[in-house]
N, CA and C of each residue as an Amber inpcrd file, in Angstrom:
protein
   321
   1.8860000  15.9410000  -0.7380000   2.2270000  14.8160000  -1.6000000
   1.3510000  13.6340000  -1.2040000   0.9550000  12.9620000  -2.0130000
   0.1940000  11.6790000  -2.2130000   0.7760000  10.8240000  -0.9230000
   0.0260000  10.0200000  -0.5260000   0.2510000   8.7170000   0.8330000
   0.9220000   7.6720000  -0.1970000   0.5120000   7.2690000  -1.2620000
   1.0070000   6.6390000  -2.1130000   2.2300000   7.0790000  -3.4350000
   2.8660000   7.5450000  -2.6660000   2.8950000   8.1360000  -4.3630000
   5.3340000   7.6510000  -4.0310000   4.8610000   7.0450000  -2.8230000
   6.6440000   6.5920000  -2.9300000   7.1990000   6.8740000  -1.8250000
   6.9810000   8.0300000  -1.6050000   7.5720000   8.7210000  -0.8190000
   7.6760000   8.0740000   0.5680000   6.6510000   7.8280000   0.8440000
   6.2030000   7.3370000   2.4170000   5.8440000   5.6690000   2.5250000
   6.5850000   4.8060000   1.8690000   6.2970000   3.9460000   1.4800000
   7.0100000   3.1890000   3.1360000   7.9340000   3.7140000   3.3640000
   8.7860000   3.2970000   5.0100000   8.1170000   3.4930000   5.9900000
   7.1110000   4.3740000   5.9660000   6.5500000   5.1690000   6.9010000
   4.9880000   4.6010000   7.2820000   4.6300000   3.4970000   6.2430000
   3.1480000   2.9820000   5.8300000   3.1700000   1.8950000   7.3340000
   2.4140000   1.7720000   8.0510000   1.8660000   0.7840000   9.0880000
   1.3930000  -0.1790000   7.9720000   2.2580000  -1.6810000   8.5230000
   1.8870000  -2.6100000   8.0270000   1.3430000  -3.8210000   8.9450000
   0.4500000  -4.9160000   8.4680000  -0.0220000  -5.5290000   9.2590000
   1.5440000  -7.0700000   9.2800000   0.4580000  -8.3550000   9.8500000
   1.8340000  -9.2590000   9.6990000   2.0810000  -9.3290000   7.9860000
   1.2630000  -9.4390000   7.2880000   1.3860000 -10.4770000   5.8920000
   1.9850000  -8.7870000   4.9980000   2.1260000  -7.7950000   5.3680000
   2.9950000  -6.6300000   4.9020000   1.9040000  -6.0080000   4.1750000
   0.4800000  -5.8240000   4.6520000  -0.3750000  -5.1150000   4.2290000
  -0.0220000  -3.6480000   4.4080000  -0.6990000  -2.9190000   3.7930000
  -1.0020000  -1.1730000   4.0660000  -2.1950000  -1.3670000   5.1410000
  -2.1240000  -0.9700000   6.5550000  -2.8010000  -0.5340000   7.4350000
  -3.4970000   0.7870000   7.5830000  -4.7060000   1.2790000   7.4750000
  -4.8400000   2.4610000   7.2880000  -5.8290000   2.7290000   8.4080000
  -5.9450000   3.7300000   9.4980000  -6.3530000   4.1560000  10.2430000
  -7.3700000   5.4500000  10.2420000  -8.6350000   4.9040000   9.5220000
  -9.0700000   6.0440000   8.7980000 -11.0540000   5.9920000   8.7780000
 -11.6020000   6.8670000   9.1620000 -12.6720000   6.5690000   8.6510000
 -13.4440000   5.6690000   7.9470000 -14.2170000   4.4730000   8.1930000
 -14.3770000   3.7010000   7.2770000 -15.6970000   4.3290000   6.4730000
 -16.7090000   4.8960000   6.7570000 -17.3360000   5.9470000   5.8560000
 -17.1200000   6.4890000   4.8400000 -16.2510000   6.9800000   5.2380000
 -15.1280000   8.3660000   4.3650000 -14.7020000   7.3870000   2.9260000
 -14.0140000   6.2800000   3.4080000 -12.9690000   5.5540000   2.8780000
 -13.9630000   4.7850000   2.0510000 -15.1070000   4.1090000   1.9710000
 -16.0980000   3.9170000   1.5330000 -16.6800000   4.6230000   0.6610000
 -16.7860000   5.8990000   0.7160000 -17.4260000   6.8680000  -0.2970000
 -16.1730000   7.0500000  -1.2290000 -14.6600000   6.7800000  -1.0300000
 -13.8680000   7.5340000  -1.9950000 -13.8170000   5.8130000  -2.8340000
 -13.7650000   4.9310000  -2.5190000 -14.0400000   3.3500000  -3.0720000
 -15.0940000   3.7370000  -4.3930000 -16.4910000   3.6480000  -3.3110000
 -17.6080000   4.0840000  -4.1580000 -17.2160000   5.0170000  -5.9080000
 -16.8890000   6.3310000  -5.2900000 -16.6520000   7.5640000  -6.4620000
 -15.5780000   6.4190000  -7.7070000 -14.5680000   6.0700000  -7.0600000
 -13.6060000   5.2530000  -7.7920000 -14.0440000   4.3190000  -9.0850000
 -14.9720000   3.3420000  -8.1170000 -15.5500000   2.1030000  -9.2110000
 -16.4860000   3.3800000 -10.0490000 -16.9100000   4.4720000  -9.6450000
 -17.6970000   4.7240000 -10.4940000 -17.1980000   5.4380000 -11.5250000
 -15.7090000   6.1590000 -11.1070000 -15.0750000   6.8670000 -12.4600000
 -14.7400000   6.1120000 -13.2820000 -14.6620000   4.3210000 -13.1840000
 -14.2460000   3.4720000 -14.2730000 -15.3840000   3.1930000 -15.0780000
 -16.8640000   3.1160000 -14.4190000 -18.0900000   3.0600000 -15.5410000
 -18.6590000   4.0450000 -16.0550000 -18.0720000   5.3220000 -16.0870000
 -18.5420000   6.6190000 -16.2910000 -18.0070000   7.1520000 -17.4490000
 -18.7490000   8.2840000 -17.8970000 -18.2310000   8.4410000 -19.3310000
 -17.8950000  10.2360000 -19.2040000 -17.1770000  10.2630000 -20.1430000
 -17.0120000  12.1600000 -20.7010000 -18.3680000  12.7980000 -20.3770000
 -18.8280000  12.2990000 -21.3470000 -20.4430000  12.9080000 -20.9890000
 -21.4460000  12.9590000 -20.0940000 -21.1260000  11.7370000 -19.3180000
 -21.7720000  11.2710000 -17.6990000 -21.2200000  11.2810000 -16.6780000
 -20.0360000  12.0300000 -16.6200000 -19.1660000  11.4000000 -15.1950000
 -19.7360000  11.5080000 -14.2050000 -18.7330000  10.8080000 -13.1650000
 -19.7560000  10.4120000 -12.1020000 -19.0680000  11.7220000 -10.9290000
 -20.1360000  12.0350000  -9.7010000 -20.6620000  12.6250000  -9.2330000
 -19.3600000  12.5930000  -7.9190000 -18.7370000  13.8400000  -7.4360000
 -17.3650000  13.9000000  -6.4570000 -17.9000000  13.1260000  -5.5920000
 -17.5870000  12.2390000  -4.5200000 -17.7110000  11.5340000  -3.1500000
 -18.5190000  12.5540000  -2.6700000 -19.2400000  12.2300000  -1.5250000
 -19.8980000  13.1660000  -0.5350000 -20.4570000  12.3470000   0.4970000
 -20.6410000  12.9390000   1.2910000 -20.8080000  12.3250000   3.2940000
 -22.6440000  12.9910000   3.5120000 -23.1020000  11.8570000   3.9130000
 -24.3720000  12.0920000   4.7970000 -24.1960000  12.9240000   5.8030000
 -23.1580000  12.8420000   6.5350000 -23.0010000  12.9180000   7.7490000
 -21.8550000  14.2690000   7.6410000 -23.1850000  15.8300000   7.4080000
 -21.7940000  16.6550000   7.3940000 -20.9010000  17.2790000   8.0250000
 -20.5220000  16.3160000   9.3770000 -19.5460000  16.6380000   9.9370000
 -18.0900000  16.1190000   9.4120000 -18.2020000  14.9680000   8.7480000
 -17.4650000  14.3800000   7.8540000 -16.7730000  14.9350000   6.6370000
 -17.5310000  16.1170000   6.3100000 -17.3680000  16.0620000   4.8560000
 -15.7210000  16.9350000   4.9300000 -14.9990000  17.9840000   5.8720000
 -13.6970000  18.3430000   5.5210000 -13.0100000  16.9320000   6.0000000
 -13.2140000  16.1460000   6.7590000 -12.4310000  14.4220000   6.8290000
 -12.0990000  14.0050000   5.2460000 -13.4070000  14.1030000   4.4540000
 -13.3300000  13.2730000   3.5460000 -11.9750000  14.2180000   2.4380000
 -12.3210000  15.3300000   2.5890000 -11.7170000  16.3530000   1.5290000
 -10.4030000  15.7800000   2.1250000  -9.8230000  15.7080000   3.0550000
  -8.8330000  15.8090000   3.7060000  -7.8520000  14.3380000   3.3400000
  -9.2030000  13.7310000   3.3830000  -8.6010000  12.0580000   2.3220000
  -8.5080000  12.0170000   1.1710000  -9.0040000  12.8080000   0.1940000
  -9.1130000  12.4850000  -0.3780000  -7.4020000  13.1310000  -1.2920000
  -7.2970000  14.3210000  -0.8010000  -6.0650000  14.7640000  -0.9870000
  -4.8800000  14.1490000  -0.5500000  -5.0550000  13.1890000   0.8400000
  -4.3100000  12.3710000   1.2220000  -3.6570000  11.4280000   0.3730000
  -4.8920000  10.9360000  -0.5350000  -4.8020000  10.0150000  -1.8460000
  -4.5630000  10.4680000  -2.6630000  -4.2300000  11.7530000  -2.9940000
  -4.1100000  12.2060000  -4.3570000  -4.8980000  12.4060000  -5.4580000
  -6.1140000  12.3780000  -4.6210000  -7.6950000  12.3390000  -5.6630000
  -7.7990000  13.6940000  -6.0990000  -7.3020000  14.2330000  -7.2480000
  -8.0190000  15.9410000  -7.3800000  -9.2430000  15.6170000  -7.9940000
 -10.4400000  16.4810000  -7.2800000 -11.5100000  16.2270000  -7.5270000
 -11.9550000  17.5040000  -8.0600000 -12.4330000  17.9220000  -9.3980000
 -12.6150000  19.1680000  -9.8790000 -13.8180000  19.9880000  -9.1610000
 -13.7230000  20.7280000  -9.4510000 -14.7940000  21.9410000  -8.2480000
 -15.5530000  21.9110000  -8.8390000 -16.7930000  22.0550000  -8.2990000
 -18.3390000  21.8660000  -8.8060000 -19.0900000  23.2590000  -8.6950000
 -19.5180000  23.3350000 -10.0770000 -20.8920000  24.4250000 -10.1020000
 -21.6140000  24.8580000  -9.3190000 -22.1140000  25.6070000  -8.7600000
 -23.2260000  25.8620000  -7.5350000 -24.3470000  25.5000000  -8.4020000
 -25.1690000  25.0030000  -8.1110000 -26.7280000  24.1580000  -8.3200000
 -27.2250000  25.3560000  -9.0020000 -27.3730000  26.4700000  -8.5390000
 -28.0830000  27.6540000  -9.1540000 -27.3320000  28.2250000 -10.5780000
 -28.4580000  28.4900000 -11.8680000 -27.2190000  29.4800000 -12.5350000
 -27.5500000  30.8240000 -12.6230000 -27.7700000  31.3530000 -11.5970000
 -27.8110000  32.8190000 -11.0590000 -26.7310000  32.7400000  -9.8430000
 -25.2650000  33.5260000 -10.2930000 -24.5430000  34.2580000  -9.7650000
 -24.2890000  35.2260000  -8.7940000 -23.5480000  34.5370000  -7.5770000
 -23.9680000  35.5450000  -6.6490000 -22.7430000  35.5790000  -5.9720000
 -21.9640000  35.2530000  -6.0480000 -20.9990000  35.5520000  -5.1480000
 -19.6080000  35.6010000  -6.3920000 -18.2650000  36.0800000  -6.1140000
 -17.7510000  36.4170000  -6.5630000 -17.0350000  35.2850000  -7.0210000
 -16.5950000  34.5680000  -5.5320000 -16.1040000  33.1720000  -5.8450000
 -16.9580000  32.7620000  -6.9630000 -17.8540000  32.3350000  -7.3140000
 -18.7500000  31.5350000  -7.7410000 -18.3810000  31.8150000  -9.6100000
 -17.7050000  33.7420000  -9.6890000 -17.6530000  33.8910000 -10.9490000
 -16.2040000  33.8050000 -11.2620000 -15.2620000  33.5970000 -10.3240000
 -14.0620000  33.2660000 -10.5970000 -14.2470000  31.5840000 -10.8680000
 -15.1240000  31.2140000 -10.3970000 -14.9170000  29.3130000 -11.0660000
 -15.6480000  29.3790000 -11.8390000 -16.6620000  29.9470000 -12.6130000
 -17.1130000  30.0570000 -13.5860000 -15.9030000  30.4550000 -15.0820000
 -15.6390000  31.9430000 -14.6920000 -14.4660000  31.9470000 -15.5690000
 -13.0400000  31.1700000 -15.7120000 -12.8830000  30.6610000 -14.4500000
 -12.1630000  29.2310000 -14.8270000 -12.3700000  28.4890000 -15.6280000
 -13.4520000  28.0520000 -15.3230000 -14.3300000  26.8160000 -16.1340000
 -13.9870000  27.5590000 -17.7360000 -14.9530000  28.4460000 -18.2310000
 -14.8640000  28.7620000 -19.5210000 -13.5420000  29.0040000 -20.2090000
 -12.5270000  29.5700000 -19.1740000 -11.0390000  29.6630000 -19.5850000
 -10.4050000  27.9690000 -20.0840000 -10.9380000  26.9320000 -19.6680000
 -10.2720000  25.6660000 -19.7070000 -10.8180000  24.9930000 -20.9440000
 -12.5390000  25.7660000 -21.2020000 -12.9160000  25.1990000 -21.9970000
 -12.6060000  25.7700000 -23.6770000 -12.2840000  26.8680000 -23.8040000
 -11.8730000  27.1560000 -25.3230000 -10.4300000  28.1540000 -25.1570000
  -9.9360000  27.8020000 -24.0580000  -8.0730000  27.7970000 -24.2770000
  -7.5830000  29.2780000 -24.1250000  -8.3940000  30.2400000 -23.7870000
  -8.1960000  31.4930000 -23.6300000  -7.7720000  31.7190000 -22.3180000
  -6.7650000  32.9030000 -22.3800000  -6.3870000  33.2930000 -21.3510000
  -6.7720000  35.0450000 -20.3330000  -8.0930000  35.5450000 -21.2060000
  -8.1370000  36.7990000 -20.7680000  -8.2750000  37.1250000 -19.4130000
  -8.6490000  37.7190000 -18.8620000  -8.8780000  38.5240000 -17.0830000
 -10.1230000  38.9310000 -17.3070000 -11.0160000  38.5040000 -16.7780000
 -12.6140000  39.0980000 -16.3070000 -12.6440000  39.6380000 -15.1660000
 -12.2670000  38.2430000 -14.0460000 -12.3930000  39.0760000 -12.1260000
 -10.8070000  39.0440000 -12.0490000
């Protein structure tokens, strides 16, 4: 469940003036800022691009925040469109299943 989402609202470290204190990567927390402002100038046709870390020791931190926040971030294409792994054709047929509403079984 979401850090925000109610539940844990007793549980939030606050500073004096009753801020949300968050103890967290400032990198990390920076790149999910970043992705944010950019899903508000982004379009259907352009959206903008999941968060990602220079630094890839970071990058299950960031996943790990980002779920923290409640960010579902949709799964991304492999760069190549030559197919090679199995995973790769189960999110493929995901993908096409979402896109014209069908429900058949391929993998």
């Amino acid at each position: 469940e979401a850090l925000f989402s109610g539940r844990w609202d007793k549980k939030l470290q606050r500073d004096g003036s009753g801020r949300i204190f968050l103890d967290i990567n400032g990198d990390c927390f920076q790149a999910i800022v970043d992705f944010l402002n950019e899903m508000t100038i982004s379009s259907e046709e352009h959206p903008s691009e999941p968060p990602t870390m220079i630094d890839v020791g970071y990058k299950q931190v960031l996943v790990q925040y980002l779920e923290l926040f409640g960010l579902r971030i949709p799964p991304q294409m492999p760069d190549s469109n030559i197919i090679t792994q199995y995973s790769q054709a189960k999110l493929l047929h995901k993908w096409l299943n979402e896109e014209d509403g069908s429900s058949s079984s391929i993998c």
